[in-house]
N, C-alpha and C positions, 0 to 999 in steps of 0.2 A: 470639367476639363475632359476633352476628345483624348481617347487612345487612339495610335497612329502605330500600326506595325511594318516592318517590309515582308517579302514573301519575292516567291520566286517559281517561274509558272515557264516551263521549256523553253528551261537556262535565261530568260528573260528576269530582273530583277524588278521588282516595283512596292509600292509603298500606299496604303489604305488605309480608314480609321472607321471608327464607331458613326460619325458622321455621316460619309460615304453609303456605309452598309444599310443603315436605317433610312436615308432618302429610296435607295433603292427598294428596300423592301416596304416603304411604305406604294411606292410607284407600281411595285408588283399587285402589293394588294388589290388597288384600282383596278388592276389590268386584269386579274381574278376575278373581282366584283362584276368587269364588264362581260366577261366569258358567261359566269354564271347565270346572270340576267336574261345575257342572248340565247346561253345553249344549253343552261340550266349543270354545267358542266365546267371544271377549272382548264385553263388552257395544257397541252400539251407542253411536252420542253421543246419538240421545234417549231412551235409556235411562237413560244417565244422568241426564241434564240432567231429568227426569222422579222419578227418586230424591231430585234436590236437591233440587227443588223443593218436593215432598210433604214431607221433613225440614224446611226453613223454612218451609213455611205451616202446617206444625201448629203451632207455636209460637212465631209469629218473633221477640217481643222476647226469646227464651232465646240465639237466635243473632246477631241482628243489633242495632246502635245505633240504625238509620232504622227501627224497621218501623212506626211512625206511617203510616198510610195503604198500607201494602203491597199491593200489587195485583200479581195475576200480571204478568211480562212476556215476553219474548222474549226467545230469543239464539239471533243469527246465527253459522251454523256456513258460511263459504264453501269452498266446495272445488272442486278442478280436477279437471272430469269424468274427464280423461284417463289413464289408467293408467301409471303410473312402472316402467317394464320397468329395474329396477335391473344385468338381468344386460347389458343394452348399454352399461355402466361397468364404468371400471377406474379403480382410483387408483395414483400411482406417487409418487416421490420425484426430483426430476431436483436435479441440479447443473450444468444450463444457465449458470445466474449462482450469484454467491458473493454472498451465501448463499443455498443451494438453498433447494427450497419441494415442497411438494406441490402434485398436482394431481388432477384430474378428467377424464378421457378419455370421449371416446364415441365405439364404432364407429359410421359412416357404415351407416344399412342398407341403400342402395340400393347400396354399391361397399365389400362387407363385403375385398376385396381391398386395400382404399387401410387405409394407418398410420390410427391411430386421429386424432382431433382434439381437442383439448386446451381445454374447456367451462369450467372453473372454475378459478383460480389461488388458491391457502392460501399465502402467505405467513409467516403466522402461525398456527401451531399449537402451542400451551404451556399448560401449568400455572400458574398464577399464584393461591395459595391459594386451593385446592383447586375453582378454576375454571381449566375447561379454554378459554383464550381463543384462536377459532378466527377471523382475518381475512380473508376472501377478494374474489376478482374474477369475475365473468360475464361469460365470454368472447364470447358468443354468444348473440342474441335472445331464441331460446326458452327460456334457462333462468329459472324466478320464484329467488325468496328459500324461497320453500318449498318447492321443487326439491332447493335447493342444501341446506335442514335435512336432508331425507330421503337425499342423495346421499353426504351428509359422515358421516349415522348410519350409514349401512347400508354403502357402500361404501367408506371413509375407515376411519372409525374401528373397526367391526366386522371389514372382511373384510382387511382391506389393513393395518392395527393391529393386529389379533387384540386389538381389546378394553384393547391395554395401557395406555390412561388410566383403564379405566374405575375403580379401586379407587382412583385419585390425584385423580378431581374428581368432586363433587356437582353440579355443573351446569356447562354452556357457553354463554360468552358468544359468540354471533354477529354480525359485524360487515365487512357491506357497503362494501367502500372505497371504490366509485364513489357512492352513491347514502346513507351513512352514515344507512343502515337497521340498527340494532341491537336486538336480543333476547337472551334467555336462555330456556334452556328445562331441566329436571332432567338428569342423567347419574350414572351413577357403579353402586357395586352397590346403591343403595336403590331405583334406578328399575328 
């Protein structure tokens, strides 16, 4: 059975499912495949967003229900100028408290001598058909939410997991316990 959620994108309301989301990210993968083949490199985002585009304005009522007056628009891609140096994380497993949790570490770079300091608390990390549902806390100011996506893919669950959800969930739900910020984003071996 397909999940199907609504959502709402500047004041626009609309509705998407599990279906949806994986046609497209398997469509992306190809589109990746073929970048890398040619340019040895994954496409940019206004690469993409430039592909999409050209697909729906050559024909838009083939793809869309609105395309009654379709006019180019815009999409904002925000990004943090900052570079995420992944290898100044570590992820661990403690049994501090019952019951234990994962976590997120980061060496101090100025006093690479002192114990690490403990940036993001996981809580929660499970399967729950065949979403991997990942609950965490921000220990510390400077970390975003989109930090904490990239910290938990790369260092959590690839390097410190070796990957072992990835064949048990198609996606992960992420879920902010201070600030009950929640998303989903693909996982698994499709993505």
């Amino acid at each position: 059975m397909m999940a199907w959620e609504e959502f709402e994108r500047n004041g626009i309301k609309g509705i998407s499912g599990d279906k949806p989301i994986d046609e497209l990210a398997l469509a992306l993968k190809r589109i990746v495949s073929s970048y890398e083949d040619r340019y040895s490199r994954k496409p940019t985002v206004v690469e993409l967003v430039y592909a999409l585009e050209t697909v729906i304005t050559s024909n838009p009522a083939r793809y869309v229900s609105d395309s009654k007056g379709l006019k180019l628009g815009e999409i904002i891609v925000n990004r943090n100028e900052e570079f995420l140096d992944t290898t100044q994380y570590e992820a661990v497993y403690t049994e501090q408290t019952i019951p234990g949790y994962h976590a997120i570490l980061r060496q101090a770079p100025d006093k690479p001598e002192q114990a690490m300091l403990e940036v993001i608390k996981i809580p929660t990390l499970e399967v729950r058909e065949r979403t991997l549902v990942c609950a965490y806390e921000i220990l510390v100011d400077d970390i975003t939410d989109k930090m904490v996506e990239t910290l938990i893919l790369s260092v959590l669950l690839q390097d410190y997991c070796d990957r072992y959800y990835e064949d048990q969930a198609d996606k992960i739900d992420l879920l902010n316990l201070k600030s009950n910020v929640r998303w989903t984003i693909p996982y698994g071996s499709e993505t």
